[in-house]
Structures are given as structure tokens and as C-alpha cells.
C-alpha positions in Angstrom: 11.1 4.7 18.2 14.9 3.7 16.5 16.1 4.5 19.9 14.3 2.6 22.0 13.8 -0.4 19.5 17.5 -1.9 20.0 18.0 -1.6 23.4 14.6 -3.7 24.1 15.9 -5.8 21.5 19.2 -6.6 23.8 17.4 -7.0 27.0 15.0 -9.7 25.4 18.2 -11.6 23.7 19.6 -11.5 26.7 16.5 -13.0 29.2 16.3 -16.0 26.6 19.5 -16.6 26.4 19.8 -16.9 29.8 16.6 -18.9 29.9 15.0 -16.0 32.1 11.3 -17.0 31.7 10.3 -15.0 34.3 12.2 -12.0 32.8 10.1 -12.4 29.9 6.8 -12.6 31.1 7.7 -9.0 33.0 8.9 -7.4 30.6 5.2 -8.6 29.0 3.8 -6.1 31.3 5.4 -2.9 30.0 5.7 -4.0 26.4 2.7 -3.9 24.5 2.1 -6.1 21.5 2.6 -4.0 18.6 6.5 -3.5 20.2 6.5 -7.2 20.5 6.0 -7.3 17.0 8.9 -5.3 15.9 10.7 -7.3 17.7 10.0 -11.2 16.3 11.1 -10.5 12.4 14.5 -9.7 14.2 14.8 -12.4 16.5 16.4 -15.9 16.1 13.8 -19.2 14.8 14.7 -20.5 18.2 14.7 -17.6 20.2 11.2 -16.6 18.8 10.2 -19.9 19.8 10.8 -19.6 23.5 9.3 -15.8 23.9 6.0 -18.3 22.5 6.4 -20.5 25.3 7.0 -18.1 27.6 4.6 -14.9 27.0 1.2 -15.1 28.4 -1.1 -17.2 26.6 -3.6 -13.7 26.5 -0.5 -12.0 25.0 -0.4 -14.1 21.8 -3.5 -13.2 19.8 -2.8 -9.8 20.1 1.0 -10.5 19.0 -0.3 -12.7 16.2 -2.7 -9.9 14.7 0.1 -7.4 14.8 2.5 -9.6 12.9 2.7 -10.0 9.5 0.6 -12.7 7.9 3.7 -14.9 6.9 5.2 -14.2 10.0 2.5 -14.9 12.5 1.5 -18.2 10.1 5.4 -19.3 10.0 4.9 -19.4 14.5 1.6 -21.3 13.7 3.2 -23.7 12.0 5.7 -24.6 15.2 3.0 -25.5 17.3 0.2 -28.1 17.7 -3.0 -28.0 15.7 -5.0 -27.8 18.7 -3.3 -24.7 20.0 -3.1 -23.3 16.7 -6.7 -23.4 16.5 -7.4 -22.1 20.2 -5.1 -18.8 18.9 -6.7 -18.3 15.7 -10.5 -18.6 17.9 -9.2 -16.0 20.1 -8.3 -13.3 17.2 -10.8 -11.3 15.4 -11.9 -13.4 12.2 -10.9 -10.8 9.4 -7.2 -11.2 11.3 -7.3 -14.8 11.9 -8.3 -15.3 8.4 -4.9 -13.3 7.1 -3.1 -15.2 9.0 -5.1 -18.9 7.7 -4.4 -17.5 3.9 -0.6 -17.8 4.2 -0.7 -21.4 5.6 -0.7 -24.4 3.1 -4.2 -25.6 2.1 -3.9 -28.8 4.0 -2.4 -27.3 7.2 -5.2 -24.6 7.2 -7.9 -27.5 7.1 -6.3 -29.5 9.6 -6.6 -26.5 12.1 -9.9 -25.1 10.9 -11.2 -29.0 12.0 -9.6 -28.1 15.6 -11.7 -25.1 15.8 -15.0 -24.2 17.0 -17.7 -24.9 13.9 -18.8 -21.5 14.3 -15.7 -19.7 14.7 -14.3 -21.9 11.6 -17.2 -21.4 9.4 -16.8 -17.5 9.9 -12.9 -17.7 8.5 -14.2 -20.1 5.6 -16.6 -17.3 4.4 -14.3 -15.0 4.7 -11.3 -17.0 2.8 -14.2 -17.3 -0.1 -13.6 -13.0 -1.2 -10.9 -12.1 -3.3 -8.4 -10.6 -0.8 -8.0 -7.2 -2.4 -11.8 -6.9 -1.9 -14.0 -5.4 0.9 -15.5 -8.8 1.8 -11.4 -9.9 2.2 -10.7 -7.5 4.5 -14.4 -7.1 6.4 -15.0 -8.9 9.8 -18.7 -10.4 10.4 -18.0 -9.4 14.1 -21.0 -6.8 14.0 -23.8 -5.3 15.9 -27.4 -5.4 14.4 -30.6 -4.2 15.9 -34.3 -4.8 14.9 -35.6 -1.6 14.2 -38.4 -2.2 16.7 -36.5 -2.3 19.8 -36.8 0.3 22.1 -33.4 2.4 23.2 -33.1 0.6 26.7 -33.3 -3.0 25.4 -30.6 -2.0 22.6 -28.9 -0.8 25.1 -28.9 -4.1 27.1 -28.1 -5.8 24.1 -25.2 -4.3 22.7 -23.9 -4.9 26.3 -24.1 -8.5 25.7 -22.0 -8.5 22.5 -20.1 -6.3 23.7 -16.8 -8.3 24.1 -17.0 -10.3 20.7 -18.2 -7.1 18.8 -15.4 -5.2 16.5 -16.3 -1.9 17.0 -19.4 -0.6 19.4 -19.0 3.0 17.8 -22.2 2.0 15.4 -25.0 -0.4 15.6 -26.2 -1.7 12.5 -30.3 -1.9 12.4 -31.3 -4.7 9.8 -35.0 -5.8 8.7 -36.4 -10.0 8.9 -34.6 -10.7 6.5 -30.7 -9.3 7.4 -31.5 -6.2 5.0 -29.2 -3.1 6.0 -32.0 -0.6 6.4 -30.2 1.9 9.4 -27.1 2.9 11.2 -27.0 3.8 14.6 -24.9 5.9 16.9 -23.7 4.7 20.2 -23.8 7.9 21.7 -27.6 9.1 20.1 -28.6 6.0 21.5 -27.4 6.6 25.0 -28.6 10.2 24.9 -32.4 8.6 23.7 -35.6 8.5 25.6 -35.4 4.8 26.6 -38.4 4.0 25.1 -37.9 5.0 21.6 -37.7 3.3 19.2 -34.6 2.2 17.6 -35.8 3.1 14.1 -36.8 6.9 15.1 -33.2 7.2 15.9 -31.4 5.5 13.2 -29.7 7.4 9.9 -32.1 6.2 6.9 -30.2 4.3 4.2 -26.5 4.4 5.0 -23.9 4.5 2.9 -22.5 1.2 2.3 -19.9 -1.0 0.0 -20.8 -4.1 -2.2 -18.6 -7.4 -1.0 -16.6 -7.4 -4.1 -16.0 -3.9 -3.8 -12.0 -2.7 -4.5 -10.4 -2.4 -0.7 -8.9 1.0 -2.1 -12.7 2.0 -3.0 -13.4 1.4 0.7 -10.3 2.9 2.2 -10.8 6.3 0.4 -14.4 6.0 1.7 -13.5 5.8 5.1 -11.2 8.3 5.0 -13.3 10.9 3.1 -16.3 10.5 4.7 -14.1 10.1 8.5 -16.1 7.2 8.9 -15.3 4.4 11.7 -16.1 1.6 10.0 -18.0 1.2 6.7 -21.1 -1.6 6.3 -20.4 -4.7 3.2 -23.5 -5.8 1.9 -24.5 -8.8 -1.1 -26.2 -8.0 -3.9 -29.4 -8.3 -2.0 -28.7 -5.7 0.4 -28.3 -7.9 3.6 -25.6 -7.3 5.9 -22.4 -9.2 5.9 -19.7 -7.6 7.7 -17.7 -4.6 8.4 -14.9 -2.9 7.7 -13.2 -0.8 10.1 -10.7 2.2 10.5 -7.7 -0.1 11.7 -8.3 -2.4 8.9 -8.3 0.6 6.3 -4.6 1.7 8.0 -3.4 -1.3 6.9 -4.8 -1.5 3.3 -3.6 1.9 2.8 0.0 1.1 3.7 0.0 -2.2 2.0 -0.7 -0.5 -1.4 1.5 3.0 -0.8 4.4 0.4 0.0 3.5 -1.4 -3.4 3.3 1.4 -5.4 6.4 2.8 -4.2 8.6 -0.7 -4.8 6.8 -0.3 -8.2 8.0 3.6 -8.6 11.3 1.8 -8.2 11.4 -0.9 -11.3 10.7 -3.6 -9.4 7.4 -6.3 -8.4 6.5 -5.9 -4.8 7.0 -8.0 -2.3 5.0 -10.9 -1.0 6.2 -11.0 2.2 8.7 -9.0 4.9 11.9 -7.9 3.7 14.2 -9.5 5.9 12.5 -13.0 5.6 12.6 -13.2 1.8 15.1 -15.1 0.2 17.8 -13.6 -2.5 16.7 -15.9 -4.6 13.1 -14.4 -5.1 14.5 -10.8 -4.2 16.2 -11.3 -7.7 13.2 -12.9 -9.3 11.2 -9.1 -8.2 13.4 -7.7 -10.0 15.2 -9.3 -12.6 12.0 -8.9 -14.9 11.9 -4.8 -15.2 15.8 -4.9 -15.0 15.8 -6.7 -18.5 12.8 -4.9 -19.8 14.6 -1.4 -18.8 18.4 -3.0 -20.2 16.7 -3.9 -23.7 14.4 -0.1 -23.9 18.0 1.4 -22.9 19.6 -0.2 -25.7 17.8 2.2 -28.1 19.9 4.9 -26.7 23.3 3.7 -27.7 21.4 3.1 -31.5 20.9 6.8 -31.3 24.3 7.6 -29.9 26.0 5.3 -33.4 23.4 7.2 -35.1 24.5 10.8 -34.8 28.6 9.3 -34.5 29.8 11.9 -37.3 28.5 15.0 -35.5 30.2 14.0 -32.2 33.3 12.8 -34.1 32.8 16.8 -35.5 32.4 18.5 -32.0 33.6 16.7 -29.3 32.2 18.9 -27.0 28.8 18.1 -27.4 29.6 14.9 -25.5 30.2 16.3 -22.4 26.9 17.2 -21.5 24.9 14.1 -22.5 24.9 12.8 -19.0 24.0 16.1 -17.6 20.7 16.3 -20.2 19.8 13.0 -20.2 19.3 13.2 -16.3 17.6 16.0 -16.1 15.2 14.7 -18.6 15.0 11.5 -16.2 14.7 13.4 -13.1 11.9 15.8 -14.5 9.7 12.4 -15.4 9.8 11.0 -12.3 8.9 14.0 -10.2 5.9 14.1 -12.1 5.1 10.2 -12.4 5.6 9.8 -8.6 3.1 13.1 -8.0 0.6 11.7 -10.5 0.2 8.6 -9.8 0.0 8.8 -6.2 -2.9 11.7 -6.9 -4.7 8.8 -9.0 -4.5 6.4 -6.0 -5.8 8.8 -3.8 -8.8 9.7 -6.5 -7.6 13.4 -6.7 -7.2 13.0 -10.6 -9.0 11.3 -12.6 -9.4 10.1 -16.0 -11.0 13.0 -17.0 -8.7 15.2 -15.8 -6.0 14.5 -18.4 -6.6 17.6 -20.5 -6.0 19.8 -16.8 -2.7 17.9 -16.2 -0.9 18.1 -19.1 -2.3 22.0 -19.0 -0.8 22.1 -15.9 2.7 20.1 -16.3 3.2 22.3 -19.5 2.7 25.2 -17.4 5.6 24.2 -14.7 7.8 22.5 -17.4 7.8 26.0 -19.0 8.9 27.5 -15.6 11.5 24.5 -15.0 12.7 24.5 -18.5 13.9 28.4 -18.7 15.6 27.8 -14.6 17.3 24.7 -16.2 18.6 26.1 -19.5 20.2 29.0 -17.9 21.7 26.4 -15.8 22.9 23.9 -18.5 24.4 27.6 -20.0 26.0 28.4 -17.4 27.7 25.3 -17.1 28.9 25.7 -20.3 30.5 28.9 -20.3 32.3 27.2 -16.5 34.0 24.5 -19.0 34.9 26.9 -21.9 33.2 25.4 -24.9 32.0 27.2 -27.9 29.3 29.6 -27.1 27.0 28.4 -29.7 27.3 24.7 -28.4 26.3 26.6 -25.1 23.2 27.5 -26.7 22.4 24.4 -28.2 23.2 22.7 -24.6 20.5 25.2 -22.6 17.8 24.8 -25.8 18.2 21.1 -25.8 17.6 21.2 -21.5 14.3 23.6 -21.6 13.0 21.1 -24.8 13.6 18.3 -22.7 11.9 19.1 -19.7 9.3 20.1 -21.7 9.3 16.6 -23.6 9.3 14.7 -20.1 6.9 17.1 -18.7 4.5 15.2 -21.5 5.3 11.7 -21.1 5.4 11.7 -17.2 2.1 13.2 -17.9 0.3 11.6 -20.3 1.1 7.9 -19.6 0.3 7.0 -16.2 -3.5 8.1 -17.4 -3.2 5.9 -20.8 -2.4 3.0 -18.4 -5.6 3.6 -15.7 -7.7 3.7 -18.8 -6.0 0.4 -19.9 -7.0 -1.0 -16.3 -3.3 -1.3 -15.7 -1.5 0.0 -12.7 -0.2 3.1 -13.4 2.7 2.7 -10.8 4.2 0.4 -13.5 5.6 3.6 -15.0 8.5 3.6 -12.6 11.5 6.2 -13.1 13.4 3.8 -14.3 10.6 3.4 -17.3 10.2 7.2 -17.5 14.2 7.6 -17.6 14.6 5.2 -20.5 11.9 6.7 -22.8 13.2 10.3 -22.3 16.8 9.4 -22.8 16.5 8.1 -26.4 14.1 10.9 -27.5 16.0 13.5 -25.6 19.1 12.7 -27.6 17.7 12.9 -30.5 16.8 16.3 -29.9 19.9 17.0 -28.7 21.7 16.1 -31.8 19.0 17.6 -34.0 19.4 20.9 -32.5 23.0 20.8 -32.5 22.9 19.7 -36.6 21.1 22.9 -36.7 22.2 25.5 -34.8 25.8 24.1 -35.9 25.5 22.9 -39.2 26.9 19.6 -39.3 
């Protein structure tokens, strides 16, 4: 894809600049819109206002959808209310109502007036759940079914809907009063007698997601049960919406990429990277940078602490940085494992007995591998045997040590209801490198008496 990416990107800088309209609407043919979308973040304000003008007006509800939210509300913004609402009517309403979300209140009124009643009454709904929820990410762009109708008229039906339906995989089969009662199979319905009824052929009592429902909660379901599309229901059972595979690929990546800026000290972002300013960049991360400078400080507290013993032997100095990393390193490994196995919902809370069992048992393993290391490297710069020894019992202790932090506190936070990707390496680094020194240093007053 890297390969491909730039020269497309040169050919398309190059019909705009030259004003090649016709160029562009060509190229429209062989370049589908997810590719167009790689392409606008890159481009030029003014040049991604001309490939607007010029791209096929089918082109650009499909471009929109594929875009970020930000970005695809930022190219909103350029253009007339009216035609801002004809785009958002022609995109399905969970997308259109991303994209309506990142637009200021007043603007986003202003266009939902322009819109169809209907059309802007579905976003308004929609805009109404929590976005992290299954009714924010749902689409009301269903099929439903009396259970009395026979195969052949369902049949009929669905092809009537067909165009403004999400997905035709499943038909959903409600009671009078909108009541999910059934789910039916596309292809069990084509393979049925015509005239039986669609209740005979439905799946009793599917499984199916409250609206304010976490979106994770419905991703995992999806993907465990290799579902299509997953029904949202109210409190009262009736039907609201769906949520669909496509929509679960993108809730799945917006919270791996959160949990991995988090792994890395810093907020996530709100928007792409490229259009954020340095300004809030800094803001992400100036807040755990100060946090982690102040917990770090406690290290050089331990290092004026223990002053006499390395005035005593010099030597223990030279492998602070080498222990103090490899406590670090040890705690992330096991942070980043852990807490992406909690987001998944392979461990749970109750499972914190089982993986600190477990971590104990590797640290052991790591812990022997890396003291033989840390005295080998010893011997390599000549120091005192016995410091040696002291060097490889301080490594195994604290891998061991950040074996049991890495695993205990990612669970302490779930149970807190806080994010456990908030333990970041950097977090995990600073708690180990205090404590690991003062086992260093204890060991050493020991094993040397100082």
C-alpha cells in the first residue's frame, strides 16, 4: 500500500495543479473511496477543495464516510448548507451522524433544517446516545418483518428496502408493538416453502444489546459470536437499530489506538495526527510527563539516600542503569500483554490470583536468564566478584518485583472502573526504579557489609 500511496498522491497534485478536472474525474474511476481517503489528510486546504468540486457528486458520500469525522466535517464546513445537507441525506445515518458530532452546534442545526424531516430526525436520535455506546454507533437503517408474513411476500419486501437497508444479511421479525421477537436469515428465507410463515422460520429470541450498552461490549459480541450485525433494543424490548460488522472494525481500532497512545504516557488523541496542532499535542502530553517527572524524583531521594555506600564502592554505580531497565522493560511487557487480554475479555477480574500465579512463574524463568546475564557482565568489566553477585541477585529480585506490579495493578484499576491502560511503561518504569534501587542497595549493604 506505502508503494502505491505516493505515486497516486503525485499524479493527483499534479491534475489540480494543472486544473485537469477531467483528469480527476478519471482517475475517479480506478480509485475507490477508501484510497481517496488516504489521500485528503495529505493534501493542501485548497487543493482538497477542488478534488470536491471536481469528483462525482455519487463519489462524495462514500469519500465522506471513509474520512475521519473531523476531516470529512472540516469539508462540510467549505460548502453550502444546502449541499451539506444533500451529502449528509445520502450517507448512512450512524455515518452522517459522526460526521454531524464534530460540527459546532449551530452549524449542525442549520444543516439538519436543510435536510429531509425524516432523514434529520433519524441523526437527532442518534446524536441523543452517548457515543461510546451501542445506540452511538447503531444505524436505524434496518429490516423488520411481521411474523405473519409468508416467505414470498418477505421476499418482495425486503426487495423494496433493499437500497436504503444497512445490511440484508438478517431480517429482523418484530411484534405490533416494534418488540424484537425473531431474527431471520436471508438465505433460510430464500431456501423456504413460499408460503411459510415467517415466524416458523425465524431464530426464537435473539441475542441482542441494550442502547446504552458499552460499544466494546458489542464489538467483542460480534466478534465472538461471528455475528454480522448485532440487534439494539430499549428497555422495553422494541427494536431500535443495528450495529454492524463494519461499524465494530472501527470501534475496535479506535480503542486499540487509544490504549496504545495510553501504553505510551500520553492522552489520546481527539482527532488525526497530522491535523492537530503542537499546541494540543503538548497539552496530551504534558500532564503524564509531569506526573512521571515528580514519581521519578523519588529515585534520586533514594540515590542521596544510600550516598555513603556508593561513595564506599564505586562500582556499584555502573550497573544502576543496566538494573533499573530491566526492571522497566519487564513491567511493560507484562502491562502491555495484560491489559490488552482485559480489553479483549480474556482476563478478568477474577482471574487475578491465576496471573500473578502465572507472571511469578515466568519472572522466575526470566529472573535466573537475566542474573546470569547481569554476572556475566560483571565479570566483562572486572569488578569485585561479590559485587558481581550482588548485581545478578539484585536483576532476578527485580524482575520478580516488576513481574508483581505489572501484574497486580492494571486489575486494581478495572476494579476501580479506571482504565487500566493508564498504567503506561512510563508509570510501570517509574514505580520499579525507586523500589528496585532500594533493593539494590540493601542487597549490596548485605552481601558487602557497608
Amino acid at each position: 500500500m506505502a508503494q502505491t500511496q505516493s505515486p497516486l498522491l503525485d499524479d493527483v497534485r499534479e491534475l489540480i495543479a494543472a486544473r485537469e478536472r477531467d483528469g480527476i474525474v478519471g482517475l475517479a474511476g480506478q480509485v475507490g473511496p477508501a484510497e481517496w481517503a488516504d489521500l485528503v489528510p495529505r493534501l493542501e486546504p485548497r487543493e482538497v477543495a477542488l478534488l470536491i468540486q471536481w469528483l462525482p457528486d455519487e463519489e462524495l458520500p462514500e469519500l465522506l464516510a471513509e474520512l475521519e469525522p473531523a476531516d470529512a466535517a472540516a469539508i462540510l464546513r467549505t460548502l453550502s448548507q444546502s449541499v451539506a445537507a444533500d451529502l449528509l441525506e445520502s450517507m448512512d445515518p450512524d455515518d452522517a451522524t459522526d460526521v454531524v458530532e464534530e460540527l459546532p452546534p449551530a452549524e449542525a442545526e442549520q444543516i439538519l433544517i436543510q435536510m429531509e424531516p425524516a432523514e434529520a430526525t433519524e441523526i437527532r436520535e442518534l446524536l441523543a446516545y452517548p457515543s461510546d455506546s451501542a445506540g452511538g454507533i447503531m444505524t436505524p437503517a434496518f429490516v423488520a418483518v411481521d411474523p405473519e408474513v409468508r416467505a414470498d411476500q418477505a421476499i418482495v419486501a425486503l426487495r423494496r428496502v433493499a437500497a436504503e437497508a444497512e445490511t440484508m444479511y438478517y431480517a429482523y421479525v418484530i411484534d405490533p408493538e416494534e418488540r424484537l421477537i425473531g431474527v431471520l436469515s436471508l438465505r433460510n428465507l430464500v431456501l423456504a416453502p413460499p408460503e411459510t410463515p415467517v415466524g416458523e422460520l425465524m431464530v426464537r429470541d435473539p441475542l441482542r444489546v441494550r442502547a446504552d450498552a458499552d460499544r466494546e461490549t458489542v464489538a467483542r459480541l460480534l466478534r465472538d459470536r461471528n455475528l454480522l450485525a448485532l440487534p439494539v433494543v430499549d428497555d422495553s424490548d422494541r427494536l431500535l437499530g443495528i450495529v454492524t460488522v463494519d461499524d465494530v472494525l472501527d470501534v475496535l481500532e479506535e480503542e486499540t489506538t487509544e490504549d496504545i497512545e495510553k501504553l505510551g504516557g500520553s492522552e489520546p488523541l481527539d482527532e488525526p495526527y497530522l491535523g492537530i496542532s503542537p499546541v494540543r499535542l503538548a497539552s496530551k502530553r504534558v500532564r503524564w510527563l509531569v506526573v512521571l517527572f515528580v514519581a521519578e524524583a523519588y529515585t534520586g531521594t533514594v540515590l542521596r539516600h544510600f550516598e555513603t555506600e556508593l561513595q564506599q564502592v564505586v562500582a556499584l554505580t555502573f550497573f544502576i542503569p543496566l538494573l533499573i531497565g530491566t526492571g522497566g522493560n519487564t513491567g511493560t511487557q507484562i502491562t502491555t500483554t495484560l491489559t490488552r487480554a482485559l480489553a479483549l475479555g480474556d482476563v478478568g477480574l477474577g482471574d487475578g490470583f491465576r496471573v500473578l500465579r502465572k507472571e511469578w512463574a515466568v519472572g522466575l524463568m526470566l529472573g535466573v536468564v537475566m542474573a546470569l546475564a547481569s554476572f556475566i557482565r560483571s565479570w566483562t568489566l572486572h569488578v569485585d566478584p561479590k559485587i558481581g553477585l550482588v548485581v545478578a541477585l539484585t536483576a532476578a529480585g527485580i524482575v520478580l518485583w516488576a513481574s508483581t506490579v505489572a501484574s497486580i495493578l492494571p486489575l486494581i484499576l478495572k476494579r476501580m472502573r479506571l482504565d487500566p491502560a493508564i498504567v503506561s511503561g512510563p508509570l510501570i518504569t517509574t514505580v520499579v526504579d525507586g523500589t528496585g534501587l532500594v533493593l539494590y542497595f540493601e542487597i549490596a549493604r548485605r552481601l558487602l557489609g557497608l
